[in-house]
Biotite code that builds the C-alpha atoms (Angstrom):
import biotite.structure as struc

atoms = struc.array([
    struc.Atom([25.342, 57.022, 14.058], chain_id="A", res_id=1, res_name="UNK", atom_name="CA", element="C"),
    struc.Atom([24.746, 60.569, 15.803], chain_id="A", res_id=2, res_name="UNK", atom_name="CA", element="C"),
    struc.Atom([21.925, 61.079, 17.712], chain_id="A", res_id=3, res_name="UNK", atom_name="CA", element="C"),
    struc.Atom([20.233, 64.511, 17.281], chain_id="A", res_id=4, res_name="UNK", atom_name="CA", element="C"),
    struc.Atom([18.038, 66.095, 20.158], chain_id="A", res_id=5, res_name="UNK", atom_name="CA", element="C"),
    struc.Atom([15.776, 69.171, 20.918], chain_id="A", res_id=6, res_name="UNK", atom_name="CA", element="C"),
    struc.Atom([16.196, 70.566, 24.310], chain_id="A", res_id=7, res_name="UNK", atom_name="CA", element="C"),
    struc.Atom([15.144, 73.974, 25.968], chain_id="A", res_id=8, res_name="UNK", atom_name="CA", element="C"),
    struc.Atom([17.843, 76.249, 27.838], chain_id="A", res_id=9, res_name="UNK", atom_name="CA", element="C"),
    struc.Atom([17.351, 76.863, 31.140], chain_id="A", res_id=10, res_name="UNK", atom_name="CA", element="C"),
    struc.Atom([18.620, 78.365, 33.960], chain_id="A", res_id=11, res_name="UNK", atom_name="CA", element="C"),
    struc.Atom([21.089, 75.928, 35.983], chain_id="A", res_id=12, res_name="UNK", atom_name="CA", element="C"),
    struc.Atom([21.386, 75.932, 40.164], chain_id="A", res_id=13, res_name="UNK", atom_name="CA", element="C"),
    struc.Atom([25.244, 77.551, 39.930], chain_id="A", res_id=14, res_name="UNK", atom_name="CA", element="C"),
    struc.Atom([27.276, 74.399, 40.599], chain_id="A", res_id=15, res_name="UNK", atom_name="CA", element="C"),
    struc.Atom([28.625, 73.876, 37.087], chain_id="A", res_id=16, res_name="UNK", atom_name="CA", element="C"),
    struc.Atom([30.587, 76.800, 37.555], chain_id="A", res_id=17, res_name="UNK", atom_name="CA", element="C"),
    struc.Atom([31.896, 76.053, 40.715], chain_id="A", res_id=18, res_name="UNK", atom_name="CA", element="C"),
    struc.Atom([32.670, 72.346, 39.559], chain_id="A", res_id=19, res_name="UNK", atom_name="CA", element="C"),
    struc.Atom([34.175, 73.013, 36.016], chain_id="A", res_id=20, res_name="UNK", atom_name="CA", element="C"),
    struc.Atom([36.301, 75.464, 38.365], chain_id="A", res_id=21, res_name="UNK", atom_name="CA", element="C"),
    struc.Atom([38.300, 72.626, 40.051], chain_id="A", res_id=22, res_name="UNK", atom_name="CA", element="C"),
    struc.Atom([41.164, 71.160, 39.404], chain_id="A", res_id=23, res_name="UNK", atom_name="CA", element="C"),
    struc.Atom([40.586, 67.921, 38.289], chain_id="A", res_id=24, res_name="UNK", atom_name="CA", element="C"),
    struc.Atom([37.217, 68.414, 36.581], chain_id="A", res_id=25, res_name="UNK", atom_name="CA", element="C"),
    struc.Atom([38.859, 71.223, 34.899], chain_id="A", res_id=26, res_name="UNK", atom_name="CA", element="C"),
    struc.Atom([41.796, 69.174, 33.615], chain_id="A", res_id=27, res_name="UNK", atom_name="CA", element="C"),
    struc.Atom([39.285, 66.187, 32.569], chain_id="A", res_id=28, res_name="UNK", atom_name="CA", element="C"),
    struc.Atom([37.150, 68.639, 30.934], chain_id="A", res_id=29, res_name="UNK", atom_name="CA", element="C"),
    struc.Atom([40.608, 70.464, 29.290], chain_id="A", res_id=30, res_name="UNK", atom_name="CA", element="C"),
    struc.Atom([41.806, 66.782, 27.916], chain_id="A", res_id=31, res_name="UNK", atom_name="CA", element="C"),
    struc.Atom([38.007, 66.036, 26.450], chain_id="A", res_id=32, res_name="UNK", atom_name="CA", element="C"),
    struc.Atom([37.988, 69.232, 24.677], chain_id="A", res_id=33, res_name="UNK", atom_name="CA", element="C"),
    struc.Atom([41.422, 68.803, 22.710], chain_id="A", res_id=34, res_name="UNK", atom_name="CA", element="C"),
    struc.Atom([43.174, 71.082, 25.303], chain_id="A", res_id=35, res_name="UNK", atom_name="CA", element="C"),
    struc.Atom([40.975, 73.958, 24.758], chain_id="A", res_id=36, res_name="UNK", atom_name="CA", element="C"),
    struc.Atom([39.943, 74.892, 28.479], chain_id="A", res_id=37, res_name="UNK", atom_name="CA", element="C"),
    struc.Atom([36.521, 75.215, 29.291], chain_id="A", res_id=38, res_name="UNK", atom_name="CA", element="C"),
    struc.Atom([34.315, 78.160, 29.624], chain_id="A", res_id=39, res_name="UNK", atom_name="CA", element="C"),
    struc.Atom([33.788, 78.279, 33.626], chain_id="A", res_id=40, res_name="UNK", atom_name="CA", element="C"),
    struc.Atom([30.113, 76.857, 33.592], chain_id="A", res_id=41, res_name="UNK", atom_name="CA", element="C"),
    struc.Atom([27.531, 74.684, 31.954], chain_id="A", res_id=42, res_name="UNK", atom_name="CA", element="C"),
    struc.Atom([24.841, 75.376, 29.734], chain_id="A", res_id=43, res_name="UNK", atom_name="CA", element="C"),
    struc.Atom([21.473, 73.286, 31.214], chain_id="A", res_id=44, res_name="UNK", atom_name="CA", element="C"),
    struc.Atom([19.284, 72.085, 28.576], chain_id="A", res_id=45, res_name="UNK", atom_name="CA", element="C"),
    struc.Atom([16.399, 70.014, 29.417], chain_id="A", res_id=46, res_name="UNK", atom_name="CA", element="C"),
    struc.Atom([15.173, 67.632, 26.569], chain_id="A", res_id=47, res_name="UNK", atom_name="CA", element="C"),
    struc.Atom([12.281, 65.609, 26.342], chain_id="A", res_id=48, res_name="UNK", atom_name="CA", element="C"),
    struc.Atom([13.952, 62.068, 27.105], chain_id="A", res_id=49, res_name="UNK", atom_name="CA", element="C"),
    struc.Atom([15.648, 61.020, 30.134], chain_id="A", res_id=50, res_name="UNK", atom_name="CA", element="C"),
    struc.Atom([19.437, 60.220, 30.312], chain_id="A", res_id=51, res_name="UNK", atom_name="CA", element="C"),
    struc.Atom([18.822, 56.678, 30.519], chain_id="A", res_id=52, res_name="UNK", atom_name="CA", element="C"),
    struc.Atom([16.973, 56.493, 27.605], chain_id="A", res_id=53, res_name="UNK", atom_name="CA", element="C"),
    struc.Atom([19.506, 58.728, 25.659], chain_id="A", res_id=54, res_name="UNK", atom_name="CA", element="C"),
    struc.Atom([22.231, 56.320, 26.544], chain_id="A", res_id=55, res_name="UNK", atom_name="CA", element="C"),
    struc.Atom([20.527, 53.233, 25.681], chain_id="A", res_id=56, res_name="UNK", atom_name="CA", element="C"),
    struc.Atom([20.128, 55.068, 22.118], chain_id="A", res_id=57, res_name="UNK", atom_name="CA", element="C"),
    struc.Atom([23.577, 56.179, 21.960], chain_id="A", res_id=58, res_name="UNK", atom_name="CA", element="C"),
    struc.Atom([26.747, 55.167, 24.282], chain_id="A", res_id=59, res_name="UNK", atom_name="CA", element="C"),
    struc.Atom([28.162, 57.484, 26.049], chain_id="A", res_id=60, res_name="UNK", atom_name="CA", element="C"),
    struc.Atom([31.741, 57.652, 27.109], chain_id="A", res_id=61, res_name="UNK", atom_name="CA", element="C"),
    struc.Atom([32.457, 58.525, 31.177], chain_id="A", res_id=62, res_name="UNK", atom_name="CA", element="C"),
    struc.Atom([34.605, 59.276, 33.530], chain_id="A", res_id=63, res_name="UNK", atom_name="CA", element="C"),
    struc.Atom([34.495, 56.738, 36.933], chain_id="A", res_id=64, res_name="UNK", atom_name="CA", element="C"),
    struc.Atom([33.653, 58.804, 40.223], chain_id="A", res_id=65, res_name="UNK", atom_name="CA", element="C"),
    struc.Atom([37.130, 58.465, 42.670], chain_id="A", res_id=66, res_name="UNK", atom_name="CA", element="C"),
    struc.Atom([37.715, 59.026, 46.120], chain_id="A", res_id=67, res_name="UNK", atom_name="CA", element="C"),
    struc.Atom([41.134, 61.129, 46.633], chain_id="A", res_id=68, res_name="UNK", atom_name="CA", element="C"),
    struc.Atom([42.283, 62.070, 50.095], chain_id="A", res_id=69, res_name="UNK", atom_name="CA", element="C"),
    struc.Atom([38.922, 61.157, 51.143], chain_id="A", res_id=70, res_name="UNK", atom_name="CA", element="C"),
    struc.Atom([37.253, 63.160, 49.365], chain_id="A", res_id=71, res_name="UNK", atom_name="CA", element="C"),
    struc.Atom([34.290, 61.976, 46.343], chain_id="A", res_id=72, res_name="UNK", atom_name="CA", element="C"),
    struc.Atom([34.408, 63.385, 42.775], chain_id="A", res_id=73, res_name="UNK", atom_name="CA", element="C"),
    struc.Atom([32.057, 62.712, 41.311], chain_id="A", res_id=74, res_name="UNK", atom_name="CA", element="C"),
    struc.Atom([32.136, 60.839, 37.769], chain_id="A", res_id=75, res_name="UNK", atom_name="CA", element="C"),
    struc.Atom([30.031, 61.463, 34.620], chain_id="A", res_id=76, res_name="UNK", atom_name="CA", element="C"),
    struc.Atom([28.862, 60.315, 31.570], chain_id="A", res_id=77, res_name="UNK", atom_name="CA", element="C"),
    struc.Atom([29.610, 62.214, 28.492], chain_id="A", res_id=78, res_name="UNK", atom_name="CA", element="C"),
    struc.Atom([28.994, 62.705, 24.341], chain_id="A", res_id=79, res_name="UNK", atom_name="CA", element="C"),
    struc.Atom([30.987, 64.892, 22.529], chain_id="A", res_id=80, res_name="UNK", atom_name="CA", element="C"),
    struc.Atom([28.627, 66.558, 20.126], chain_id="A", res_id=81, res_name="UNK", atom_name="CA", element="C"),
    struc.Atom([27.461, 69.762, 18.523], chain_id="A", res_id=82, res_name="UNK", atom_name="CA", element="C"),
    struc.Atom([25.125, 72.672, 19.554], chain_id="A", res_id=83, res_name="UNK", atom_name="CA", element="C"),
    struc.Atom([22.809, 75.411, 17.462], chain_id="A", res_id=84, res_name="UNK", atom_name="CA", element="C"),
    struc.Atom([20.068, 77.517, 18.279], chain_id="A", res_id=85, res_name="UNK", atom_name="CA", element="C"),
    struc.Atom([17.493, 76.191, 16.236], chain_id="A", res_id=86, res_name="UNK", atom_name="CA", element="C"),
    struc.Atom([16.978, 79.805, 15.727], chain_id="A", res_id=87, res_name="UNK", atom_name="CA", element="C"),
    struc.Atom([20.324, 80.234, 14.403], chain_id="A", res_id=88, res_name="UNK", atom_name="CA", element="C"),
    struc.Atom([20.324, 77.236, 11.771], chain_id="A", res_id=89, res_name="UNK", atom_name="CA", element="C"),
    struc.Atom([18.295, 79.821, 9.903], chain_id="A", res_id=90, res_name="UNK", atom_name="CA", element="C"),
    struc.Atom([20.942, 82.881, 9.725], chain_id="A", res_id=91, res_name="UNK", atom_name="CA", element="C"),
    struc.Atom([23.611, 80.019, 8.720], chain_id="A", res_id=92, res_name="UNK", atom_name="CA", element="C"),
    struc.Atom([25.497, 79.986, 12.303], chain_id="A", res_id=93, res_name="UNK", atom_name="CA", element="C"),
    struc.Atom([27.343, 77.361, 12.361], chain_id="A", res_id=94, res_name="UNK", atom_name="CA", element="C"),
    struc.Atom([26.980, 74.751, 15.271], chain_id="A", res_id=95, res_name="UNK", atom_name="CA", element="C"),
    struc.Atom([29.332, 75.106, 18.395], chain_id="A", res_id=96, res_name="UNK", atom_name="CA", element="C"),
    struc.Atom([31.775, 71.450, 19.546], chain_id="A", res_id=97, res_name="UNK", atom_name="CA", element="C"),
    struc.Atom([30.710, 70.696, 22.931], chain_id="A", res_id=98, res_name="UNK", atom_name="CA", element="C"),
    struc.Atom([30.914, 68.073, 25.267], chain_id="A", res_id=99, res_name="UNK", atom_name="CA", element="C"),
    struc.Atom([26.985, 67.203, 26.762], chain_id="A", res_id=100, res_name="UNK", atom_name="CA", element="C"),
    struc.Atom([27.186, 65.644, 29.715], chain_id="A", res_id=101, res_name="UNK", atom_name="CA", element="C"),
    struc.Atom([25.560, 64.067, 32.935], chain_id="A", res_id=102, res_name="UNK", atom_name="CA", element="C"),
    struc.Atom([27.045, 64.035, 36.393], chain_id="A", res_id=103, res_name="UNK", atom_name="CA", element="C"),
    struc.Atom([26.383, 60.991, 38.148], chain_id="A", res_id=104, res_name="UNK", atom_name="CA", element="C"),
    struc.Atom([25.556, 63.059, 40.999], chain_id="A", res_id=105, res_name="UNK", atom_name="CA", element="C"),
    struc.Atom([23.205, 65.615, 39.334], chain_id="A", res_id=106, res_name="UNK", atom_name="CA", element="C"),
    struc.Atom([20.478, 67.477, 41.549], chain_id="A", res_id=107, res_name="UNK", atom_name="CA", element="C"),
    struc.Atom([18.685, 68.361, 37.931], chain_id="A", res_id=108, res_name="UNK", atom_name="CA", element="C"),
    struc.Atom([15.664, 66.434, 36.771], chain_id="A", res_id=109, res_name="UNK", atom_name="CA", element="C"),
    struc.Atom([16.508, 62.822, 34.504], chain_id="A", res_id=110, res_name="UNK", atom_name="CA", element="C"),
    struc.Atom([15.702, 65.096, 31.239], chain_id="A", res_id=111, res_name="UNK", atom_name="CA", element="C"),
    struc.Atom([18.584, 67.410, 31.778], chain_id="A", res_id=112, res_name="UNK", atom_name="CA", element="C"),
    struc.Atom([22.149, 67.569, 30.312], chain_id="A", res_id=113, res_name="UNK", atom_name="CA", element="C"),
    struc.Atom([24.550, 70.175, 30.458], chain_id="A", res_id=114, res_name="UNK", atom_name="CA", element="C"),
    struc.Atom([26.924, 71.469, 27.758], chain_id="A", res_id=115, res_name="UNK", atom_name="CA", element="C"),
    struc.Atom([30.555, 71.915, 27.988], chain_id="A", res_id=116, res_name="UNK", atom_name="CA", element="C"),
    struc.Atom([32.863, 74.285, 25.739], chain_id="A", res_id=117, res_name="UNK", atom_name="CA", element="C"),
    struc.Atom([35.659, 76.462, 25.333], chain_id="A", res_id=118, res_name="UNK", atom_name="CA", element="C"),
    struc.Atom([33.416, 79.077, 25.188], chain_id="A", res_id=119, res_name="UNK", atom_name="CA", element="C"),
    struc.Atom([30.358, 80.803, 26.938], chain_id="A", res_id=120, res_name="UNK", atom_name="CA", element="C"),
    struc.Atom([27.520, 79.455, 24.549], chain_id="A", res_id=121, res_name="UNK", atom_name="CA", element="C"),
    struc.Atom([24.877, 81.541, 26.557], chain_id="A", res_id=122, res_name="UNK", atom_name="CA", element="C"),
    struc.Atom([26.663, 84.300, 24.715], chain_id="A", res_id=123, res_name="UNK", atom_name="CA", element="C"),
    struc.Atom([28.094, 82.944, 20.958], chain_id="A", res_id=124, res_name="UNK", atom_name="CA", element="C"),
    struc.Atom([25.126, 81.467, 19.987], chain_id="A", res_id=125, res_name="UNK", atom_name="CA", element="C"),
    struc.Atom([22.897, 84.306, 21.382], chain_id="A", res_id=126, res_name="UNK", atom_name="CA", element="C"),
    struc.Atom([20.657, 82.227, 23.921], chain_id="A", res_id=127, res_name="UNK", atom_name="CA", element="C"),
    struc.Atom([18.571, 82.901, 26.913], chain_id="A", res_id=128, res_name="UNK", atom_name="CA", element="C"),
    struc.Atom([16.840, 80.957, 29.199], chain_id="A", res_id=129, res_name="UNK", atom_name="CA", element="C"),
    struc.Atom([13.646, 79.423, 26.883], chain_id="A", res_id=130, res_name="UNK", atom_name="CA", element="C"),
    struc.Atom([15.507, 79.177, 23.511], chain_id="A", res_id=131, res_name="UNK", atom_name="CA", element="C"),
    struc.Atom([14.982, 75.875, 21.765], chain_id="A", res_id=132, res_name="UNK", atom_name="CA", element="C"),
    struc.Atom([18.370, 73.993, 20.486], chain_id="A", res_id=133, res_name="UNK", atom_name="CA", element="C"),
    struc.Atom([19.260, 71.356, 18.560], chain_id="A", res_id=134, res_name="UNK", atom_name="CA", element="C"),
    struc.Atom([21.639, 68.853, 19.871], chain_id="A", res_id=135, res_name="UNK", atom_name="CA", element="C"),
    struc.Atom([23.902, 66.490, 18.307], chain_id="A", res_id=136, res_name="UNK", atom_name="CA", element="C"),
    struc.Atom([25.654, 63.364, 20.308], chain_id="A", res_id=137, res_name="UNK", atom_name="CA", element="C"),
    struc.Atom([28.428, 61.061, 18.793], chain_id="A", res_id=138, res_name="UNK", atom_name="CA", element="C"),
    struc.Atom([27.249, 57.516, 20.275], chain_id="A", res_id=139, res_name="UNK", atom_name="CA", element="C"),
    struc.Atom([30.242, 55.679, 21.553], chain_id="A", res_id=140, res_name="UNK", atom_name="CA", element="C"),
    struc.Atom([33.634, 55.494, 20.154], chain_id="A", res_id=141, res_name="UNK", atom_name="CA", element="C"),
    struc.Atom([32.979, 57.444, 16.766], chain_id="A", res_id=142, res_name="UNK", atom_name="CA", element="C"),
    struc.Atom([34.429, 59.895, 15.999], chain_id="A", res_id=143, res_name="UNK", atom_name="CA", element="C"),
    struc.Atom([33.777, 63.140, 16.757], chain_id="A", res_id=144, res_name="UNK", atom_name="CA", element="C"),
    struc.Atom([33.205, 66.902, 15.396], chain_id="A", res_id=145, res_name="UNK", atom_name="CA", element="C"),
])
């Protein structure tokens, strides 16, 4: 069963866009999102639970950190999901597929995910930094969007 969220956008450090920028993350990222590549960068919405909490409630999938030539990358946990301005859902925009997700290494507070797409959501779903959405996780294996 889904698990729907409200979350604030916010403004994000500036490593999303530098991460979702290399190689590997960016073919990961490519493979999660049904070969669509993603928009360089991450949309940072806080929420009012913490990431442990929100995967007690619903399962996320992830991806194991590795060490290659020495070097750590970082894994994450992820839900594929949906997106809307809750300002939107009264115009009849339709929701935005994403992936949400949590870097196992995140600097940001427990309380905040990021959001993944083919597209720059900042921009299609007309948000800036304050906005309140509404987010939708697939728990687990379901299926998704």
């Amino acid at each position: 069963m889904p698990l729907e969220l409200k979350g604030r956008v916010m403004e994000g450090l500036g490593e999303g866009r530098k991460y979702v920028a290399m190689p590997l993350y960016n073919l990961l990222l490519t493979e999660i999102l049904n070969g669509r590549a993603p928009f360089p960068g991450t949309l940072n919405i806080a929420v009012e639970q913490g990431v442990k909490l929100i995967a007690t409630l619903c399962r996320p999938r992830s991806i194991r950190s590795a060490v290659i030539n020495g070097r750590l990358f970082g894994g994450f946990m992820y839900w594929l999901g949906c997106i809307n301005s809750t300002k939107n859902t009264e115009y009849g925009v339709m929701p935005h597929k994403v992936v949400v997700l949590r870097p196992f290494l995140s600097k940001h507070p427990p309380n905040v995910l990021e959001a993944v797409s083919s597209e720059n959501l900042r921009r299609s779903l007309k948000l800036k930094s304050g906005d309140e959405v509404k987010l939708t996780l697939i728990c687990g294996n379901e299926v998704g969007p």
